[in-house]
N, C-alpha and C positions, 0 to 999 in steps of 0.2 A: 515454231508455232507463232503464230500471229499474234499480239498484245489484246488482241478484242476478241480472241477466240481462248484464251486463256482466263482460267477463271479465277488464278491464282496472281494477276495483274490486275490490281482496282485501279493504279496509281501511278504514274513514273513522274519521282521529284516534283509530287502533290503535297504542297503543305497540309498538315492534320486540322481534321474540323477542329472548329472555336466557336466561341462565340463574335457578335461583331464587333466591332475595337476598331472600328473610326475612327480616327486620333480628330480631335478637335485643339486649339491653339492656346484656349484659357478653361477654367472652372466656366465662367461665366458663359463663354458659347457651348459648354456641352452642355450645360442647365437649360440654354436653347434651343439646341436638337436639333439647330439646320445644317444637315451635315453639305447640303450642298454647299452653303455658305462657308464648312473649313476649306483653310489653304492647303490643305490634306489629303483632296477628294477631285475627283474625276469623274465624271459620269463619261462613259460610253456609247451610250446610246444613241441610235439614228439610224442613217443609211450608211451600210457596207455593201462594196462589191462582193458578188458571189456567182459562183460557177458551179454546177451541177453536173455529177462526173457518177456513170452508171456504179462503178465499183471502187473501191480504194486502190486497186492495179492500175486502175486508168485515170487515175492523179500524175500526170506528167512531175518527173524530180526536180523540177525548177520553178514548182508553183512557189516556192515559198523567196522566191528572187524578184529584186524590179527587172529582171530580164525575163521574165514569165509575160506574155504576150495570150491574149484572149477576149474573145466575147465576154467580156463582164457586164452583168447583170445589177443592178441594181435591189438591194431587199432590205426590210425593217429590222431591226434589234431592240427590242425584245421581239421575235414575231417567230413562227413553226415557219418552214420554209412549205408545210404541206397547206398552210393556210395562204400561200401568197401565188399561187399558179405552178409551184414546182412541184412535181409526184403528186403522190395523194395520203389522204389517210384514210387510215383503214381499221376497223370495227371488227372485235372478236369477244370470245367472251369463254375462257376456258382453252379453247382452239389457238395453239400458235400460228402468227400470221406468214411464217415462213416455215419451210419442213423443222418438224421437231427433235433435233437430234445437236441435243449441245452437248460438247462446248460450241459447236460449229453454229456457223451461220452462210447464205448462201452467199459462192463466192462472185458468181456474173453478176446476178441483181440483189445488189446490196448499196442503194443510190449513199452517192459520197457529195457532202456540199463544202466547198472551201470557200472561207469568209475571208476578204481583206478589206483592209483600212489601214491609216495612220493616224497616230496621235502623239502630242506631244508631252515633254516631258521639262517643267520650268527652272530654271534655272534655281528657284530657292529648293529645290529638291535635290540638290547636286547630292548632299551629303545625309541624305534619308536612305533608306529601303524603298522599294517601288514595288507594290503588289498588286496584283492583277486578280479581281475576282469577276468570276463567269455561276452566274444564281445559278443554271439552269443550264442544259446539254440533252438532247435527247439524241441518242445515246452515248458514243464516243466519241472522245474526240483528241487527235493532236496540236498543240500550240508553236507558232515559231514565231519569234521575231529579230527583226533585223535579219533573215537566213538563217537563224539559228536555233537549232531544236531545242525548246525548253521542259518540254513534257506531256502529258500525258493523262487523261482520267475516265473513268467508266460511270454508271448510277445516274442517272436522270434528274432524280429530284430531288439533289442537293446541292449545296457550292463545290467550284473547285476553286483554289487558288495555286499560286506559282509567284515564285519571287524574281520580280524581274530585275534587278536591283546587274546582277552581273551582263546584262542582255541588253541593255538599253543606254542612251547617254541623253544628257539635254538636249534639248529641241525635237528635230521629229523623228517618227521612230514608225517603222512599220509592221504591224502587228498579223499571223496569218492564222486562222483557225483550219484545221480539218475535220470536219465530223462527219461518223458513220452513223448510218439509220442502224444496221442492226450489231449488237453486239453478243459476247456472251452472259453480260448485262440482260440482255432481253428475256435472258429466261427468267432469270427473276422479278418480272416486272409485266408477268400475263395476269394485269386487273382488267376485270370487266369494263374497258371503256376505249377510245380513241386512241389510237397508235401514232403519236404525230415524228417530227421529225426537226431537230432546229439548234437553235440559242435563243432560248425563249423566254426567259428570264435577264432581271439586268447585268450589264456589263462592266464595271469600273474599276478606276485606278485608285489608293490609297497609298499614302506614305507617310511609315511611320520611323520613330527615331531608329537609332541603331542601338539602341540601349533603349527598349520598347515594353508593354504590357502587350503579351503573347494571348493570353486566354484570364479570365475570372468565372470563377463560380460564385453567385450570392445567395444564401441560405438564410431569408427570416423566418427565425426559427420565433413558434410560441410557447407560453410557459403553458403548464399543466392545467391551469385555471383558464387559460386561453386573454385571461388580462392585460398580460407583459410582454415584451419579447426580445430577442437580440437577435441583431444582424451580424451574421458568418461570414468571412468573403476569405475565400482563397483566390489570390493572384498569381501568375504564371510570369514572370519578369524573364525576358530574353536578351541574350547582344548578340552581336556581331563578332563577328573576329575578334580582335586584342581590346573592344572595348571597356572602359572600367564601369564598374557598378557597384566597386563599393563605396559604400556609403548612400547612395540614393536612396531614397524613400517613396515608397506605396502610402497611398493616401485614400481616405474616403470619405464621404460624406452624404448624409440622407434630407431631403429636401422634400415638404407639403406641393399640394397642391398653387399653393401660392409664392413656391420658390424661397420660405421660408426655411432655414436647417431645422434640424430637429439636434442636431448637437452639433458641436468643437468637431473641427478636422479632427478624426482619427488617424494614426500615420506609426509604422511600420520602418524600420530603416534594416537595409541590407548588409549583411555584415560581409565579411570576403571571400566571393563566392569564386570560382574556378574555372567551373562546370557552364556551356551556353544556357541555362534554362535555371532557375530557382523559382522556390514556392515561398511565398508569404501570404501570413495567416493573420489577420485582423478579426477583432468582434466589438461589439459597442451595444451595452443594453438598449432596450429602445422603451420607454413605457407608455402604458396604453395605444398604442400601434391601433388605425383605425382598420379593422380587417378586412380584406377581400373575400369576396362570392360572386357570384351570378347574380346576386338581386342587388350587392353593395358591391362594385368595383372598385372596391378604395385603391391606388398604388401611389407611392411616393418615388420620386427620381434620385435614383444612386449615382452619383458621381464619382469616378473611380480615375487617381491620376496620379501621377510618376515625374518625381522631382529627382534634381542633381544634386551630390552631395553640399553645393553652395545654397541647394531650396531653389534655383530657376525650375519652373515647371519644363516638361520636355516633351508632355501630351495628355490630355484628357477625356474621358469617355465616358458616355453614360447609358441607363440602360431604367427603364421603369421597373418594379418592385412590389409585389404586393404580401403580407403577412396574410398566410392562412395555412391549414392543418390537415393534411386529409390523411386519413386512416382507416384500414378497415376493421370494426369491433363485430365479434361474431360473424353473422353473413350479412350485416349493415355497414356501406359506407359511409362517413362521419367526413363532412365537411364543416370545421371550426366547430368540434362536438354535436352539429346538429345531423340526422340523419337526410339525408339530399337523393331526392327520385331523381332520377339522370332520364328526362325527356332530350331527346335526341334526333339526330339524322346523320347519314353517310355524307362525306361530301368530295365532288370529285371537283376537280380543276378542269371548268371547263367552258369555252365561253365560243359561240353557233359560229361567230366569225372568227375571230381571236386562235382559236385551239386552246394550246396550254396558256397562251398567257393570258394572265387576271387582272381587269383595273384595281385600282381603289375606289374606284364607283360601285363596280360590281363587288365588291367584295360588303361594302356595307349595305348593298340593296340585300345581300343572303342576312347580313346579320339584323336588321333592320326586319325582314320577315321572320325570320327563327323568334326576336321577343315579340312582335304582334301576333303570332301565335301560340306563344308562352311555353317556346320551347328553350332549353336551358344548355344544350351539351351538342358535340360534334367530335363522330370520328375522320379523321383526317384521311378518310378510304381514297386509295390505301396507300400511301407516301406525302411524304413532310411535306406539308405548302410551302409558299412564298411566305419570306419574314416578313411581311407585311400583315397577314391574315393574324400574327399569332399577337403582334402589338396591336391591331384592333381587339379581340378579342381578351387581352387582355382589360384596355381600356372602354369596354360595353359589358363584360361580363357574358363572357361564352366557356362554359369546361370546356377542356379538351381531350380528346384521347389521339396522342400523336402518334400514328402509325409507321413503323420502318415500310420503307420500301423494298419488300420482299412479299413477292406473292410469283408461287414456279405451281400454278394451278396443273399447266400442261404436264408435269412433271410431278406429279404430287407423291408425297413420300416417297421421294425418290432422292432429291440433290441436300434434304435435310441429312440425309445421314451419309451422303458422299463426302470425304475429309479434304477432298478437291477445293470445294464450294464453301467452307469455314471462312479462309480470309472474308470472300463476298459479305457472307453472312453477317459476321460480325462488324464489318465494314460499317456497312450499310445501318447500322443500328448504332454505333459508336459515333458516327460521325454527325446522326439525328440527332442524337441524347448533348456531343457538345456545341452543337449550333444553337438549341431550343432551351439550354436548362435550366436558362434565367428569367424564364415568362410561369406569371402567377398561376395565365389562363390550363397551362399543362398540368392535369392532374393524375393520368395513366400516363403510362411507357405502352405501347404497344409491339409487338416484333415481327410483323407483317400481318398476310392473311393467305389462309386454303394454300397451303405447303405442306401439310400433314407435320408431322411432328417430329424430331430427332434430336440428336448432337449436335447439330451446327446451333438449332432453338436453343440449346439449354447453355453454349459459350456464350451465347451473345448476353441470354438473361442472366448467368452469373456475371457478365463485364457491366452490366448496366446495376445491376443489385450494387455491385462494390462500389461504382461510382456515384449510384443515388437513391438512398437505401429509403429517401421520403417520400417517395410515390410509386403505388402498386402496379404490376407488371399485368399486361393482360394479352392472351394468345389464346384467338378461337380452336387451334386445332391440338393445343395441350390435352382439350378434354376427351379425345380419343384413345387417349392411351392412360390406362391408372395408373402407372410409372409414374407420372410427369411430374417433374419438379419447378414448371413454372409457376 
């Protein structure tokens, strides 16, 4: 069975969603937040050669060679390859846009687009990790570089990364994409709108230590009075093969509007860990914490960074932060104790030239009209945006309700309760929850939409309850069935 007609393959040697971990090189440049500016970061983006190939059969096996020979094409990245003269896109609405019978998809016309480019890799990175993130894939896609197969991922509207750290050496390096338009992907991904086709989202390289911050969670929490608060942070500290970490310390630090702290380094040290991955757990009171809403967008910048047992820093990152409280009392939802009408709108990714990809132009002419209309909230109909949309919205004050990308309308009550489509399901909803979990603006979970309702719903809402038990779960199609336990 084919990897994209399988529904039990999200992933082949897909690193797990995180959040973003941009290693910057001091405290002081991650308090600046120009990640272009770390020695860390690669941006991708431009022109790649690319070739359009009816099916994945008829990918000759030497495209991923410099002995591969072809009409190359020129196209954009970020850009839908259906928005730049290749195939088309195509408008449905319920109706799948290929015969309806997954796991399959059709095998003659199924347009295949392979991306090349090279880029290089600098010498002060000899002895880092090299990770390669890809925002954005509509639908599948395989990776090679240098000739060498690296892997694999499916889902749309989320990152994929891959370590390129064994695949790659200094200097230049040849990087090959393959992606398919349709997968078994596709079925869960029949929302009412544009069907495009691409790498549409940004493309870049990061490298971080080998003795690294893997993932963090940050939790400001309020006190009962809503006066006080403290900051939570689990971190995820990873190595490499035989490297040592003990004794390193995890560090944090909460910073104003004017780059002010608000306390002393707080710092965590590691004690002799074994295992590639350990957890450490920091907290630090915070008093009077200026709160976040929609009408007060208060946040402060978290600094989060990873020293060697001698105290040399070995990488920094940060991530904006806002203290507030949502809860539901009785059938009123309670934003920072006060009761909050959620005016709203659906909002799809979607721009007349562009296809899926979004400026940041465009993105605050939507937020910019949502407060001139005094409207307060947005569902992400119906899969995760661009990280971009969720730190403005953070920083303007827009709710959110982040929706999984899962909507199999074509298929309704039907792939919720196949045990097939579980990995998918939960995938897709695990992978939202840790890319997004550290933005103020998110204040539901959502777990797609018009899927009808089953088992596969209620693994994903119990994985997402265990992991974030402070923001309410919301699924239009729970309320069909009086069972439901979401």
């Amino acid at each position: 069975m084919n990897d994209w007609e399988n529904p039990e393959v999200v992933g082949i040697n897909k690193l797990p969603g995180h959040s973003n971990t941009v290693p910057f090189d001091s405290v002081a440049a991650a308090l600046a937040g120009d990640r272009a500016a770390s020695p860390f970061y690669r941006l991708l983006n431009g022109r790649f050669q690319f070739h359009l190939f009816p099916n994945p059969d008829a990918v000759p096996d030497d495209v991923f060679t410099n002995g591969f020979q072809t009409e190359w094409a020129d196209i954009n990245v970020p850009g839908n390859w259906t928005t730049q003269g290749f195939d088309k896109p195509i408008y449905t609405n319920v109706q799948m846009p290929i015969p309806n019978t997954p796991p399959f998809v059709p095998k003659d016309d199924n347009p295949t687009g392979v991306y090349r480019r090279t880029f290089t890799v600098p010498e002060s990175w000899a002895e880092r990790q090299v990770i390669i993130h890809f925002g954005g894939v509509e639908s599948a896609f395989y990776l090679w570089v240098n000739g060498t197969a690296v892997g694999y991922s499916q889902g749309s509207r989320l990152p994929a990364e891959f370590d390129l750290t064994p695949y790659v050496q200094v200097g230049e390096n040849q990087l090959t994409a393959v992606v398919i338009r349709w997968s078994d992907g596709s079925y869960l991904e029949d929302q009412d709108h544009w069907w495009m086709a691409g790498i549409y989202r940004d493309v870049y390289l990061y490298a971080p230590p080998k003795a690294h911050i893997f993932d963090y969670f940050a939790r400001p929490e309020l006190e009962d009075d809503l006066q006080n608060g403290t900051l939570q942070l689990a971190a995820w500290v990873q190595k490499q093969g035989d490297v040592d970490i003990d004794g390193c310390r995890v560090v944090m630090q909460l910073f104003d509007n004017d780059n002010q702290p608000l306390f002393a380094p707080v710092a965590r040290t590691i004690a002799y860990q074994p295992n590639s991955q350990t957890r450490v757990l920091l907290h630090q009171p915070v008093a009077s914490p200026r709160l976040w809403s929609s009408e007060h967008p208060n946040l402060y910048t978290l600094v989060v960074w990873l020293e060697d047992k001698q105290g040399q820093l070995l990488e920094a990152m940060r991530h904006r932060v806002g203290f507030r409280k949502v809860e539901i009392v009785g059938r009123e939802m309670l934003i920072n104790g006060r009761s909050v009408l959620m005016k709203g709108v659906n909002r799809h990714e979607h721009d007349e030239v562009h296809g899926k990809t979004i400026s940041e132009a465009s993105m605050l002419t939507d937020i910019r009209l949502l407060k001139q209309f005094n409207l307060n909230a947005v569902r992400t109909a119906h899969y995760p945006n661009c990280e971009r949309w969720y730190e403005l919205c953070d920083e303007y004050g827009i709710y959110l309700i982040d929706e999984a990308n899962i909507e199999a309308h074509a298929n309704y009550n039907k792939l919720c309760h196949d045990p097939a489509w579980t990995t998918a399901f939960v995938e897709r909803g695990k992978r939202m929850v840790e890319r997004d979990k550290n933005h103020a603006s998110i204040i539901i979970w959502s777990l797609g939409n018009e899927s009808g309702y089953g088992v596969n719903h209620d693994a994903l809402a119990g994985w997402i309850r265990g992991k974030d038990p402070s923001r309410p779960l919301h699924y239009e199609g729970a309320i069909a069935r009086q069972e439901a336990t979401v």
